[in-house]
PDB file of N, CA, C and O in Angstrom, chain B, residues numbered from 101:
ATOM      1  N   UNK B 101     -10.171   0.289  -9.636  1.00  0.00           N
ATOM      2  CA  UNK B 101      -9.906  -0.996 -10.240  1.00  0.00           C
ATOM      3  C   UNK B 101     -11.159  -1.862 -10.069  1.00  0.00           C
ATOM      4  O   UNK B 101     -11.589  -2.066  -8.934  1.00  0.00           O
ATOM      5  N   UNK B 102     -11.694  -2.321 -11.022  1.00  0.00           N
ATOM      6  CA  UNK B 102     -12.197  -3.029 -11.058  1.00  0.00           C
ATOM      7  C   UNK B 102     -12.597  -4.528 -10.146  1.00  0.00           C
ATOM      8  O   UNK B 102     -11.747  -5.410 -10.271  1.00  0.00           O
ATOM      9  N   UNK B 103     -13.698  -4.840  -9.336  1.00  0.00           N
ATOM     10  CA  UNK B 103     -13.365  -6.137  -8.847  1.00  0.00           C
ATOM     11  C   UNK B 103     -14.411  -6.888  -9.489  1.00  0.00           C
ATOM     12  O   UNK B 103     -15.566  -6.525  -9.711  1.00  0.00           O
ATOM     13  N   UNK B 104     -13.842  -8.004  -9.762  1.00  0.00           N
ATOM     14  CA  UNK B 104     -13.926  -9.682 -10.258  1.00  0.00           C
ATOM     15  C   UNK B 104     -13.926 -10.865  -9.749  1.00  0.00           C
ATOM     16  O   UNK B 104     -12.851 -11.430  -9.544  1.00  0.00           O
ATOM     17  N   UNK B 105     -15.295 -11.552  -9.405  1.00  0.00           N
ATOM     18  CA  UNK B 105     -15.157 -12.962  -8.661  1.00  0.00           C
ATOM     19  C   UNK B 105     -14.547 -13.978  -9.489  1.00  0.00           C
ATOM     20  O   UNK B 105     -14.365 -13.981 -10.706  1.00  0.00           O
ATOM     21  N   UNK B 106     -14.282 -14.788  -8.664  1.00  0.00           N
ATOM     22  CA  UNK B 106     -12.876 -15.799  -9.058  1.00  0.00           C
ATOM     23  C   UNK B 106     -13.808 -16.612 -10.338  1.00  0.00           C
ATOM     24  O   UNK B 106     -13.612 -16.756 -11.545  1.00  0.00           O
ATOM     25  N   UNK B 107     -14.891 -17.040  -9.407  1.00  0.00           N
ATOM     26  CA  UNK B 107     -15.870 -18.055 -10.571  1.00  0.00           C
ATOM     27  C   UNK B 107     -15.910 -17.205 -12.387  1.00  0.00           C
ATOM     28  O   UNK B 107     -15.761 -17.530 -13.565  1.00  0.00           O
ATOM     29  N   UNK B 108     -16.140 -16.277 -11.755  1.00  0.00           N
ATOM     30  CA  UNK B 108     -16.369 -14.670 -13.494  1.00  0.00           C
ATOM     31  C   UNK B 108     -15.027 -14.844 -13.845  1.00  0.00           C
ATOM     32  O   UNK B 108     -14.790 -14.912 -15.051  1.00  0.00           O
ATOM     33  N   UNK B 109     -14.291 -14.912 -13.220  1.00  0.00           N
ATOM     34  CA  UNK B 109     -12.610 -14.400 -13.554  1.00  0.00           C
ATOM     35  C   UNK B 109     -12.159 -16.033 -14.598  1.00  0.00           C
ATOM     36  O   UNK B 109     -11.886 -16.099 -15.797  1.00  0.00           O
ATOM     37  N   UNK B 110     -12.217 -16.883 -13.814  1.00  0.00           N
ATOM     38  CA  UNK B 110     -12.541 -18.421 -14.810  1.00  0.00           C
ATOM     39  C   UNK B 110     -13.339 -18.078 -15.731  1.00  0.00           C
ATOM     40  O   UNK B 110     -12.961 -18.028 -16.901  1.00  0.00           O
ATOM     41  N   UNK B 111     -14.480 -17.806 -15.390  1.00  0.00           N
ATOM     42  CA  UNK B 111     -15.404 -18.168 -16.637  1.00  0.00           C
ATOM     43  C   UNK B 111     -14.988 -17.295 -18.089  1.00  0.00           C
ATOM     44  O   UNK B 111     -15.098 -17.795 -19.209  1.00  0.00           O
ATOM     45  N   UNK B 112     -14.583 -16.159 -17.876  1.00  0.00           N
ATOM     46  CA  UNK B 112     -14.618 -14.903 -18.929  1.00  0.00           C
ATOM     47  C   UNK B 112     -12.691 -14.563 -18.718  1.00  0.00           C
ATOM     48  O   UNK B 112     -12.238 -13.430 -18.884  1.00  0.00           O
ATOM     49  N   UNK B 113     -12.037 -15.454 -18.440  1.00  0.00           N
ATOM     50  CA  UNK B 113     -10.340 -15.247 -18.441  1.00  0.00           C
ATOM     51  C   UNK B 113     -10.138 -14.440 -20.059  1.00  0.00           C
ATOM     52  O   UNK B 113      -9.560 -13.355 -20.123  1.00  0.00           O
ATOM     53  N   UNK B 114     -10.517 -14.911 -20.910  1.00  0.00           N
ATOM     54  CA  UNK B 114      -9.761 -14.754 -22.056  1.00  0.00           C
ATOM     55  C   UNK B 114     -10.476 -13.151 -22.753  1.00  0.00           C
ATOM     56  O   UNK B 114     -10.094 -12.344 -23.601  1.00  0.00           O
ATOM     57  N   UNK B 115     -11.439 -13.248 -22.039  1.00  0.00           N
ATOM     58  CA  UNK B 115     -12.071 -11.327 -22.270  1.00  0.00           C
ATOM     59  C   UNK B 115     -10.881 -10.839 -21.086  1.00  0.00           C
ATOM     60  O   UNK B 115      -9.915 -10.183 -21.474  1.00  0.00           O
ATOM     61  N   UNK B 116     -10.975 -11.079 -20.135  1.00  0.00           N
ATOM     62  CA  UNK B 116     -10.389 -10.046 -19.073  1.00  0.00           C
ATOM     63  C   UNK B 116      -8.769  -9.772 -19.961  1.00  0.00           C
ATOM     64  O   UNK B 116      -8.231  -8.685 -20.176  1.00  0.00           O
ATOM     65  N   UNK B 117      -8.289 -11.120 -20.338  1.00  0.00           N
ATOM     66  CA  UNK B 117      -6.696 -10.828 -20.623  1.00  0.00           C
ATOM     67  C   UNK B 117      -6.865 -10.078 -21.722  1.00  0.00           C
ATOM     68  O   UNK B 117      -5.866  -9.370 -21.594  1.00  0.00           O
ATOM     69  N   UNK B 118      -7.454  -9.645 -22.849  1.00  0.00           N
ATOM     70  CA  UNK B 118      -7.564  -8.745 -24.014  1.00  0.00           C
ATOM     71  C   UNK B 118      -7.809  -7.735 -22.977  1.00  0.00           C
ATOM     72  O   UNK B 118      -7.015  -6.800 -23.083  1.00  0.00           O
ATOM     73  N   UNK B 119      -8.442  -7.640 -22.241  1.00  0.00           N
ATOM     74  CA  UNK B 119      -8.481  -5.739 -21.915  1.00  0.00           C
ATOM     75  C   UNK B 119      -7.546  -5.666 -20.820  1.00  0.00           C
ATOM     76  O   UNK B 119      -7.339  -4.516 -20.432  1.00  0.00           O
ATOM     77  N   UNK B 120      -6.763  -6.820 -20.062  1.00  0.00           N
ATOM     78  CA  UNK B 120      -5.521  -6.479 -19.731  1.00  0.00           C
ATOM     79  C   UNK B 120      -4.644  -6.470 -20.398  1.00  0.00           C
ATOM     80  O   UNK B 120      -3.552  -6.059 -20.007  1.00  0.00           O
ATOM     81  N   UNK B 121      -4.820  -6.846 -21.413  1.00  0.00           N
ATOM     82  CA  UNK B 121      -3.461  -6.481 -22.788  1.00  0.00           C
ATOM     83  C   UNK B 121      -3.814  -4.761 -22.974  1.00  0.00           C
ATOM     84  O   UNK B 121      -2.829  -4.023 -23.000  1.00  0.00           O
ATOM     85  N   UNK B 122      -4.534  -4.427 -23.040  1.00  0.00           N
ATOM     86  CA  UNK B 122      -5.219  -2.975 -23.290  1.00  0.00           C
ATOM     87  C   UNK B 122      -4.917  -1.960 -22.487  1.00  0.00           C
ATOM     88  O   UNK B 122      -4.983  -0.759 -22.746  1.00  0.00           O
ATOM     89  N   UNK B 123      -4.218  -3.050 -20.424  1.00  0.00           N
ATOM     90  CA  UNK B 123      -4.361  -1.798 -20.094  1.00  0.00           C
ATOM     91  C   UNK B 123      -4.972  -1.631 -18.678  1.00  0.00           C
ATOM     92  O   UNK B 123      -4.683  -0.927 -17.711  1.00  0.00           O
ATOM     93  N   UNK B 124      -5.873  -2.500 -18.922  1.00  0.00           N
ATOM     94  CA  UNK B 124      -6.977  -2.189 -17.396  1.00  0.00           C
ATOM     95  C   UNK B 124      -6.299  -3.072 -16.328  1.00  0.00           C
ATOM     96  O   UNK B 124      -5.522  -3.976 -16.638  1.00  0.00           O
ATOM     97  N   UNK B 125      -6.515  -2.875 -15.496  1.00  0.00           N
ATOM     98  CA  UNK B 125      -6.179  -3.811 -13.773  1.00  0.00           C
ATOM     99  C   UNK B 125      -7.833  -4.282 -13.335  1.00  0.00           C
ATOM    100  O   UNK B 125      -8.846  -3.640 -13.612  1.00  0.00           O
ATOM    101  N   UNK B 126      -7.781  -5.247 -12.774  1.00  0.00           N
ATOM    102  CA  UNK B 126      -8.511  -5.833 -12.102  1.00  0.00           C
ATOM    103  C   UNK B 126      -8.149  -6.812 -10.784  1.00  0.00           C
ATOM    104  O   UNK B 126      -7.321  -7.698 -10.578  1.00  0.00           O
ATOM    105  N   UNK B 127      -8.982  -6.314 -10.176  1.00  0.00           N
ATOM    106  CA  UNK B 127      -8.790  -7.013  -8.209  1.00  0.00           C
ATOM    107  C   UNK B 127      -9.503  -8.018  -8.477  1.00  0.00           C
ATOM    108  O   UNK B 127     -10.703  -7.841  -8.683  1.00  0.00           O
ATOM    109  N   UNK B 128      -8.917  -9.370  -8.542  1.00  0.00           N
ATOM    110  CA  UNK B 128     -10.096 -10.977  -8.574  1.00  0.00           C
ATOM    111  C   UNK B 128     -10.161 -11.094  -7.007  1.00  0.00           C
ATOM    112  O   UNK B 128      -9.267 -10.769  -6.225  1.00  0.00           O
ATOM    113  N   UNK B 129     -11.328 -11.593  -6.715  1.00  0.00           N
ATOM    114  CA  UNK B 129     -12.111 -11.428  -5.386  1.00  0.00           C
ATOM    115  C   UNK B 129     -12.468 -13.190  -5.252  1.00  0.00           C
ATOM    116  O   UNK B 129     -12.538 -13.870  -6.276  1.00  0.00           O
ATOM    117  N   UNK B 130     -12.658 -13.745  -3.990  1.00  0.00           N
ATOM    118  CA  UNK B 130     -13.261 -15.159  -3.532  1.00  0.00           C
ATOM    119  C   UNK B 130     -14.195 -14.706  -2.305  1.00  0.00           C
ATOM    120  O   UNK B 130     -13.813 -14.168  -1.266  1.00  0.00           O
ATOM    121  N   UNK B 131     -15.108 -14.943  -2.558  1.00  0.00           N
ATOM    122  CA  UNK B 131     -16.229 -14.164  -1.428  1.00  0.00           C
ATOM    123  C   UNK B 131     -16.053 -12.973  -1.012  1.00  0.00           C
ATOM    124  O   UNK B 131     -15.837 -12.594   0.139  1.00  0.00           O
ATOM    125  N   UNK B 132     -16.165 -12.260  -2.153  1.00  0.00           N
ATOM    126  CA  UNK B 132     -15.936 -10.887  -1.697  1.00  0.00           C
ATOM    127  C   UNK B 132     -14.716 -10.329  -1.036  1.00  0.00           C
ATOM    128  O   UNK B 132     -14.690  -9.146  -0.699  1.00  0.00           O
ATOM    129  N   UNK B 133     -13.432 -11.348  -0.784  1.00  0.00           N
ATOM    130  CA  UNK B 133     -11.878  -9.990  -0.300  1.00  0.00           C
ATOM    131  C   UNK B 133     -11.172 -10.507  -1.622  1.00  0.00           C
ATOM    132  O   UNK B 133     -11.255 -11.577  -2.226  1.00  0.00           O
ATOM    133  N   UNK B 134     -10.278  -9.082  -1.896  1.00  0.00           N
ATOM    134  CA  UNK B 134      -9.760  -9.358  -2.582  1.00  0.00           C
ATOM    135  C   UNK B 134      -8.903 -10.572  -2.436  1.00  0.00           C
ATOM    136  O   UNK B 134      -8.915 -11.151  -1.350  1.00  0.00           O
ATOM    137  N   UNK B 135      -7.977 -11.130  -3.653  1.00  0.00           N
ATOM    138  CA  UNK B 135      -7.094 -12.193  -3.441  1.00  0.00           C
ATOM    139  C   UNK B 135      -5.757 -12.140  -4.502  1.00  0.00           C
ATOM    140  O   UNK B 135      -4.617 -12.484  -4.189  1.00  0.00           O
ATOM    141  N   UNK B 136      -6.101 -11.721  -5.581  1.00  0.00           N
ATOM    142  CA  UNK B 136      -5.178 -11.260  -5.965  1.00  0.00           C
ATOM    143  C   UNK B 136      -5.574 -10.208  -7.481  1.00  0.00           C
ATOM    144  O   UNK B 136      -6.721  -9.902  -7.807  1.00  0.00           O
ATOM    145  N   UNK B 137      -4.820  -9.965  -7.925  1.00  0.00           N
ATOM    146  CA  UNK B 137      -4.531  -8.364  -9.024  1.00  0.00           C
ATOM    147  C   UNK B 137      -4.042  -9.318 -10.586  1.00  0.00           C
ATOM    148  O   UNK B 137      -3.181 -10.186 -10.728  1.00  0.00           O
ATOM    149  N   UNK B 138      -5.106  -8.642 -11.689  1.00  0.00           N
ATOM    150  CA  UNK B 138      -4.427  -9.083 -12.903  1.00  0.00           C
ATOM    151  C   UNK B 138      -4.463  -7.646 -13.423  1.00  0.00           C
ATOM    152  O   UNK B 138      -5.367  -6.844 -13.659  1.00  0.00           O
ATOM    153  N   UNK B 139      -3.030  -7.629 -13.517  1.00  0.00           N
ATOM    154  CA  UNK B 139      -2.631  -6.046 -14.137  1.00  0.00           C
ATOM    155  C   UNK B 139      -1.557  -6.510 -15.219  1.00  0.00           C
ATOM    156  O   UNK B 139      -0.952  -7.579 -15.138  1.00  0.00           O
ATOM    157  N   UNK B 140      -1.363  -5.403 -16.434  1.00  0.00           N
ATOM    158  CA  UNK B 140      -0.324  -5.805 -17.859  1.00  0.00           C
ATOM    159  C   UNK B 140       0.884  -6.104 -17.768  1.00  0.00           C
ATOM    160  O   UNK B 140       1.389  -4.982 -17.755  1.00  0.00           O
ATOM    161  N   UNK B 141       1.759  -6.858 -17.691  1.00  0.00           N
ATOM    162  CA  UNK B 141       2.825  -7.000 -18.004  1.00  0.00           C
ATOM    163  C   UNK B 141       3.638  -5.953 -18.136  1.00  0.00           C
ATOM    164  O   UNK B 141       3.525  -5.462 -19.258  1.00  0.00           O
ATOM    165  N   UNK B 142       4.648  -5.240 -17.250  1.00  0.00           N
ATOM    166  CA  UNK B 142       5.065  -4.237 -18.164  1.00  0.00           C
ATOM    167  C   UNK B 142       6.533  -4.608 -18.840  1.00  0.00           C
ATOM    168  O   UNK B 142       6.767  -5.810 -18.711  1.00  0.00           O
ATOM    169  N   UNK B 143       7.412  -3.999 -19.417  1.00  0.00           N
ATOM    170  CA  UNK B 143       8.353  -4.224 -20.406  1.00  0.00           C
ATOM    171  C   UNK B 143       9.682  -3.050 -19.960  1.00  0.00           C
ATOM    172  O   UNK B 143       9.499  -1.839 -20.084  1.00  0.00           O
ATOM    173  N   UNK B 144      10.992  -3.625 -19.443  1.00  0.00           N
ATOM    174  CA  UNK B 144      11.887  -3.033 -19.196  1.00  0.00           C
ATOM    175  C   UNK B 144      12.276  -2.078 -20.539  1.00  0.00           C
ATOM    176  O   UNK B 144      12.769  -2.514 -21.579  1.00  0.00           O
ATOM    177  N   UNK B 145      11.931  -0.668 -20.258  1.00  0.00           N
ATOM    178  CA  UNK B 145      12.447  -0.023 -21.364  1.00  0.00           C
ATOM    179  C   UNK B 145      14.306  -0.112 -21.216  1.00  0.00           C
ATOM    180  O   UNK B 145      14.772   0.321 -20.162  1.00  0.00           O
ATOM    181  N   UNK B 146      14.955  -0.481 -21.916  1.00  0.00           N
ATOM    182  CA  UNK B 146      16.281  -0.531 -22.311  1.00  0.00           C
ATOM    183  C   UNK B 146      16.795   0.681 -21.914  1.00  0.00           C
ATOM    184  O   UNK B 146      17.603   0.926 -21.019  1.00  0.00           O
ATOM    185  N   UNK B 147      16.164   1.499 -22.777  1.00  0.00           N
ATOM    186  CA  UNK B 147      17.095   2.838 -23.068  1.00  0.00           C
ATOM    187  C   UNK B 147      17.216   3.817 -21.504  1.00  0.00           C
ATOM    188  O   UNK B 147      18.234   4.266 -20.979  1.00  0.00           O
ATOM    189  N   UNK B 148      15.661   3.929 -21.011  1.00  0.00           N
ATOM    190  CA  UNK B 148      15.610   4.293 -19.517  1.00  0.00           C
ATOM    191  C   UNK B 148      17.078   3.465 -18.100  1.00  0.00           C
ATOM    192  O   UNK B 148      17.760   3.887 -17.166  1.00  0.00           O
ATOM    193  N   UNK B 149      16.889   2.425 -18.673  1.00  0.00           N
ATOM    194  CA  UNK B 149      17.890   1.600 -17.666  1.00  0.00           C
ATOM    195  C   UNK B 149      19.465   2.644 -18.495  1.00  0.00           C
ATOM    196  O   UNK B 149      20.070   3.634 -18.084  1.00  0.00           O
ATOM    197  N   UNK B 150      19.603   1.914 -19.582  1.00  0.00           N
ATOM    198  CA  UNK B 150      20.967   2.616 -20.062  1.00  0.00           C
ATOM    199  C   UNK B 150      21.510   3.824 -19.286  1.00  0.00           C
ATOM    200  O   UNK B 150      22.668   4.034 -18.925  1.00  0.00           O
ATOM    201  N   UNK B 151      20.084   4.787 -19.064  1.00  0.00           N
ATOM    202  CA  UNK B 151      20.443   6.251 -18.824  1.00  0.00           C
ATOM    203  C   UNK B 151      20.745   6.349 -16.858  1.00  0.00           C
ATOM    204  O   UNK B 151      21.180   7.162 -16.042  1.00  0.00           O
ATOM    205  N   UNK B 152      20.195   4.985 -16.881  1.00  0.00           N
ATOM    206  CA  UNK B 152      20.005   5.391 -14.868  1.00  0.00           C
ATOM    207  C   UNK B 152      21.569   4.887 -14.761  1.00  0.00           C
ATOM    208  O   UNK B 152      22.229   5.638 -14.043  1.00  0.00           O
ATOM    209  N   UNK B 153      22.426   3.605 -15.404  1.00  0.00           N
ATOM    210  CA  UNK B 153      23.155   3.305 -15.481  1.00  0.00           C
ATOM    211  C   UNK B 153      24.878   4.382 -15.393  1.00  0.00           C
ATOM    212  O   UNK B 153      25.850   4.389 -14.638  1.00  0.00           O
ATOM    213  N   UNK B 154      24.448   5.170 -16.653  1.00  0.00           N
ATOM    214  CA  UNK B 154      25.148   6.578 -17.030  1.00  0.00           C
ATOM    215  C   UNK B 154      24.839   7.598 -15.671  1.00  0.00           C
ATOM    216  O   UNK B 154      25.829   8.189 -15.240  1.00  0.00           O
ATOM    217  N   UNK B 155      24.190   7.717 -15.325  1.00  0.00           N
ATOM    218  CA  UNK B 155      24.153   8.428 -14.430  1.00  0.00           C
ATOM    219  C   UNK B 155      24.655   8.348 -13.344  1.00  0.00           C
ATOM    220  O   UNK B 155      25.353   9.246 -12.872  1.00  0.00           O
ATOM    221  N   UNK B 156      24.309   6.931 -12.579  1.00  0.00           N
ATOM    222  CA  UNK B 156      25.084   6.247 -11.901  1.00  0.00           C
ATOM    223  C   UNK B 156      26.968   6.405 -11.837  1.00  0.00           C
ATOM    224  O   UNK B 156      27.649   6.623 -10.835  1.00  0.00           O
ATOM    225  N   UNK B 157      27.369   6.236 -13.060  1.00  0.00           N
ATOM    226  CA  UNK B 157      28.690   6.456 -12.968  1.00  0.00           C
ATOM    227  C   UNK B 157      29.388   8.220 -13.158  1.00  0.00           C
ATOM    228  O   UNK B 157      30.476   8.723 -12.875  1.00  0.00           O
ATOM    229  N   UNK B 158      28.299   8.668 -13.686  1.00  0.00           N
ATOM    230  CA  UNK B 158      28.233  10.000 -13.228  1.00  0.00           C
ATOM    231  C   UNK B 158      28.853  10.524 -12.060  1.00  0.00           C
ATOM    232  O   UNK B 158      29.873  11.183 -11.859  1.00  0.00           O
ATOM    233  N   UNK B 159      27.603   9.863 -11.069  1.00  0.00           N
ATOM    234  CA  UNK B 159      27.638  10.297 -10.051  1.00  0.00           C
ATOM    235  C   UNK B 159      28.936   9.802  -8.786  1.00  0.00           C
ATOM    236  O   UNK B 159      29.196  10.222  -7.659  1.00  0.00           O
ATOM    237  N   UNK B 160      29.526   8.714  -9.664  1.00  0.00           N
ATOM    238  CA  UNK B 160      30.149   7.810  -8.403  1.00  0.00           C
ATOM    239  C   UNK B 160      31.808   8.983  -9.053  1.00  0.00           C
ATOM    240  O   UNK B 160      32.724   9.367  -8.326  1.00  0.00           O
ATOM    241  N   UNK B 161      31.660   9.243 -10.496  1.00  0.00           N
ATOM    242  CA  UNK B 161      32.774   9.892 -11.094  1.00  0.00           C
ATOM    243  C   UNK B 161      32.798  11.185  -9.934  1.00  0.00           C
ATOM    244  O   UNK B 161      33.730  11.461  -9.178  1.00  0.00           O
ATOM    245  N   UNK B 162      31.799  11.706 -10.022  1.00  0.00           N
ATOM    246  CA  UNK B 162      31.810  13.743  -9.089  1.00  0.00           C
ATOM    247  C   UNK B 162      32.045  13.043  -7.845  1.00  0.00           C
ATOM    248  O   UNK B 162      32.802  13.749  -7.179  1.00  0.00           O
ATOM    249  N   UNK B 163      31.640  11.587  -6.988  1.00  0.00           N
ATOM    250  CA  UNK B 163      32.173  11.359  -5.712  1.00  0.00           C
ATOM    251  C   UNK B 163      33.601  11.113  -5.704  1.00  0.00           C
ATOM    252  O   UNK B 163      34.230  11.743  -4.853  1.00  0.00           O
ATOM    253  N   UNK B 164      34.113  10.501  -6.303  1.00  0.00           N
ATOM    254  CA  UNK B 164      35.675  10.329  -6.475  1.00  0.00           C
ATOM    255  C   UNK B 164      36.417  11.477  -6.580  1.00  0.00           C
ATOM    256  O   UNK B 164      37.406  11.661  -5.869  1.00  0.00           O
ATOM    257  N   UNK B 165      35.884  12.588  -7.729  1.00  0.00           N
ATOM    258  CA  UNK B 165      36.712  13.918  -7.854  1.00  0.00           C
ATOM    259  C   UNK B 165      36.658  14.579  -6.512  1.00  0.00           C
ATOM    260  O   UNK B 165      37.410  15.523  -6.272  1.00  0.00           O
ATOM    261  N   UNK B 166      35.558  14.000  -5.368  1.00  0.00           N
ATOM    262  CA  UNK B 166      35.679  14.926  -4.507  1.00  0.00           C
ATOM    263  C   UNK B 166      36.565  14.448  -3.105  1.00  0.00           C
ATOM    264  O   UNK B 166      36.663  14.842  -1.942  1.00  0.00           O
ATOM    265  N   UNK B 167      37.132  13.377  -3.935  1.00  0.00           N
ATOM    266  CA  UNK B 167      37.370  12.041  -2.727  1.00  0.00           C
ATOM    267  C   UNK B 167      36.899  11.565  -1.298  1.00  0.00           C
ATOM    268  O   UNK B 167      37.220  11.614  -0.111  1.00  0.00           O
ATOM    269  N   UNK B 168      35.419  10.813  -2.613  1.00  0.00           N
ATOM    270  CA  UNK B 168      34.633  10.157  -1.376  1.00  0.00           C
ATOM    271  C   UNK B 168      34.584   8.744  -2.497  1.00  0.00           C
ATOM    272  O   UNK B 168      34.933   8.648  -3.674  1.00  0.00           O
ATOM    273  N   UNK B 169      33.974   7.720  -1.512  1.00  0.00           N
ATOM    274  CA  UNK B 169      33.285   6.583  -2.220  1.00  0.00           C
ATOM    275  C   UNK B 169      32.108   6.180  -1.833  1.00  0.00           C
ATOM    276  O   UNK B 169      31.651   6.394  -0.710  1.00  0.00           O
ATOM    277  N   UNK B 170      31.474   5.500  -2.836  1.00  0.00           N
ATOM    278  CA  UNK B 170      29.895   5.398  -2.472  1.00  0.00           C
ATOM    279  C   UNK B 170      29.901   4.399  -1.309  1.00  0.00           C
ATOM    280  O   UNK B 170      29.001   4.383  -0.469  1.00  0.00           O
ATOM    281  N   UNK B 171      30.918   3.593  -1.294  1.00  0.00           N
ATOM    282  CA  UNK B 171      31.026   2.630  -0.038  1.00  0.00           C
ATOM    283  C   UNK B 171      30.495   3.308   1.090  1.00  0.00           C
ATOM    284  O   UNK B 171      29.491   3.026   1.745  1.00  0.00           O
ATOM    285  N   UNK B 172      31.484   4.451   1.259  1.00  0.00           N
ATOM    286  CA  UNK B 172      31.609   5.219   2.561  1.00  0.00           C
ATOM    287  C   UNK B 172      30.581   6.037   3.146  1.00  0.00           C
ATOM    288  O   UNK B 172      30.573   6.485   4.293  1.00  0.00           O
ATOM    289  N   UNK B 173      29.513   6.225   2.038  1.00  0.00           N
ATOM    290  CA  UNK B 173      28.068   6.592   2.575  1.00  0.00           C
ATOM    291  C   UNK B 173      26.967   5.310   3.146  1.00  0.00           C
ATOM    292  O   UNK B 173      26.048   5.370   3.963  1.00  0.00           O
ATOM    293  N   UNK B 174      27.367   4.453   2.540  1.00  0.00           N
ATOM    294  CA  UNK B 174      26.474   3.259   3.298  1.00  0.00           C
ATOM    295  C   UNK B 174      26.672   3.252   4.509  1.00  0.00           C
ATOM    296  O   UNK B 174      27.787   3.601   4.897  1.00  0.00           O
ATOM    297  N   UNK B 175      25.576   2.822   5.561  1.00  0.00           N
ATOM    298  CA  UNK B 175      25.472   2.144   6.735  1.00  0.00           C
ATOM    299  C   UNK B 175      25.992   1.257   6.725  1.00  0.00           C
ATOM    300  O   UNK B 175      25.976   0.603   5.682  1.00  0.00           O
ATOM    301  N   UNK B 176      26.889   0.657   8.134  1.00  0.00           N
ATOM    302  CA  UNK B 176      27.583  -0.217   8.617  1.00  0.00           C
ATOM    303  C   UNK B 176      26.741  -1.271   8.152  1.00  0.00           C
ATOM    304  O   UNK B 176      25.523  -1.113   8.239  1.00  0.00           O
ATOM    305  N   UNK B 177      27.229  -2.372   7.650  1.00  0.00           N
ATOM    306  CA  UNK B 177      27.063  -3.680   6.544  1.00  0.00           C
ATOM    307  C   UNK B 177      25.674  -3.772   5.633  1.00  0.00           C
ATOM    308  O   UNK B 177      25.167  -4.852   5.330  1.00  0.00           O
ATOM    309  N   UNK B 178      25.137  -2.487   5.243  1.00  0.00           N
ATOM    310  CA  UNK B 178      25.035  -2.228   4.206  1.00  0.00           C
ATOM    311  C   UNK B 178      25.626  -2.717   3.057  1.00  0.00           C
ATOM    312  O   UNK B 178      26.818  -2.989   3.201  1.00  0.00           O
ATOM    313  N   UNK B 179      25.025  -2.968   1.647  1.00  0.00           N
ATOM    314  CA  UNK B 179      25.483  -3.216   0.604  1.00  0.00           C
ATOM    315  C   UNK B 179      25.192  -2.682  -0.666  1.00  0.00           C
ATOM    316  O   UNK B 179      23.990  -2.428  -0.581  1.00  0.00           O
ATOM    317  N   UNK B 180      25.644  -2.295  -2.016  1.00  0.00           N
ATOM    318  CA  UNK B 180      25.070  -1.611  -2.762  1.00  0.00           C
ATOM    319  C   UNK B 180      24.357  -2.444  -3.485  1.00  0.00           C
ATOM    320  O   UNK B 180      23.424  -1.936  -4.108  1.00  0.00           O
ATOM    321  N   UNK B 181      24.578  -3.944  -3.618  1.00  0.00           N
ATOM    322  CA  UNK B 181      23.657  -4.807  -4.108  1.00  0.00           C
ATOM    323  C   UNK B 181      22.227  -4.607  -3.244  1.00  0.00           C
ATOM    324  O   UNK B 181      21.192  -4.350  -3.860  1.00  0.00           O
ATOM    325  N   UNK B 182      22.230  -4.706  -2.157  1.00  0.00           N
ATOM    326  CA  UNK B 182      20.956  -5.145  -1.521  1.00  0.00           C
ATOM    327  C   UNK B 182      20.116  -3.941  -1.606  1.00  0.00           C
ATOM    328  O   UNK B 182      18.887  -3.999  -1.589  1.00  0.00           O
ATOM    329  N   UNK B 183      20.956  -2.578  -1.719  1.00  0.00           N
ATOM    330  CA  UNK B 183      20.211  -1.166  -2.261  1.00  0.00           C
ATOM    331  C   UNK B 183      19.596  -1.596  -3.602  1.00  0.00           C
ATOM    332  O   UNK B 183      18.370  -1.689  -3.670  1.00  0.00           O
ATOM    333  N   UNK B 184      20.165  -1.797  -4.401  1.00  0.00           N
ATOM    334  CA  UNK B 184      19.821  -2.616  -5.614  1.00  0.00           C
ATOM    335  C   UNK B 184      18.373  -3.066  -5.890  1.00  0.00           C
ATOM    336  O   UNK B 184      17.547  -2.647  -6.701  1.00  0.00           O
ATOM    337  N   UNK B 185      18.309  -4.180  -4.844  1.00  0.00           N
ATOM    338  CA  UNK B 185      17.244  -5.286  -4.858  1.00  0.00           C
ATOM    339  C   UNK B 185      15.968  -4.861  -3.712  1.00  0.00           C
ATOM    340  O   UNK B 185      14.951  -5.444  -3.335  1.00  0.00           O
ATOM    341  N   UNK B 186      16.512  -3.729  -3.438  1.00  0.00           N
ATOM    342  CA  UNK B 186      15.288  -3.186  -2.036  1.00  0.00           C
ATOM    343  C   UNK B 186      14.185  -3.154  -2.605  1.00  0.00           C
ATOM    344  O   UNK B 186      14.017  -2.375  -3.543  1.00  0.00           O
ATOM    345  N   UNK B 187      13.225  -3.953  -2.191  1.00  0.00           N
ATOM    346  CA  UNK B 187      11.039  -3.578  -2.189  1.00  0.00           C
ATOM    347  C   UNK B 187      10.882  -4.610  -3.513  1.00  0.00           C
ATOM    348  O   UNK B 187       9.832  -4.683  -4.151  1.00  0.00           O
ATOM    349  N   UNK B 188      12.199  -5.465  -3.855  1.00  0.00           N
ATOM    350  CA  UNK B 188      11.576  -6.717  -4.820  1.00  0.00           C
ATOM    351  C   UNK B 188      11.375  -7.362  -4.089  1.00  0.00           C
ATOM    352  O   UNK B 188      11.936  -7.381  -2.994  1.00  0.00           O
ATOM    353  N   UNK B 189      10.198  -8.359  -4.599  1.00  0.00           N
ATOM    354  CA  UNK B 189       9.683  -9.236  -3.628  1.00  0.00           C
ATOM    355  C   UNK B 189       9.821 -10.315  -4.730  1.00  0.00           C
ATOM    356  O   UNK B 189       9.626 -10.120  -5.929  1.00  0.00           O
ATOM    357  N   UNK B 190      10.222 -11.603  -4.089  1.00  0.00           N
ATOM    358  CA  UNK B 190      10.873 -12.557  -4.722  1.00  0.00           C
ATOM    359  C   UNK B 190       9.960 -14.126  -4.611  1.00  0.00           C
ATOM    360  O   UNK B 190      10.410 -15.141  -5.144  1.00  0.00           O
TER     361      UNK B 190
END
């Protein structure tokens, strides 16, 4: 990845965002450490979610036929929401 001082990163923003529309990542730097990352936007594919979704009930369907529940594999106060939301950073 590319690194980029903050002053360059101001000066030339509107080149960097066309070739991050394109694609590329870049590490913007303030005296040399990094500081932060301009990388593309990405875009929730729909159809991928749809399928993790389906699967999901798939799977909770073959736990039931076998009579279990997904509850009952979690750790004590565990939640399936917070499985959910694990390594987003908010």
């Amino acid at each position: 990845m590319p690194e980029v001082g903050a002053y360059d990163a101001k000066t030339h923003l509107p080149q960097l965002l066309e070739r991050t529309q394109k694609g590329e990542h870049f590490v913007i730097t303030k005296h040399g450490r990094p500081v932060a990352e301009l990388v593309p936007v990405t875009r929730t594919d729909g159809e991928a979610v749809r399928r993790t979704i389906s699967n999901i009930r798939v799977f909770r369907e073959t736990l039931r036929k076998r009579g279990m529940q997904m509850q009952r594999l979690l750790k004590k106060g565990e939640r399936l929401r917070n499985l959910a939301h694990q390594g987003h950073r908010y």
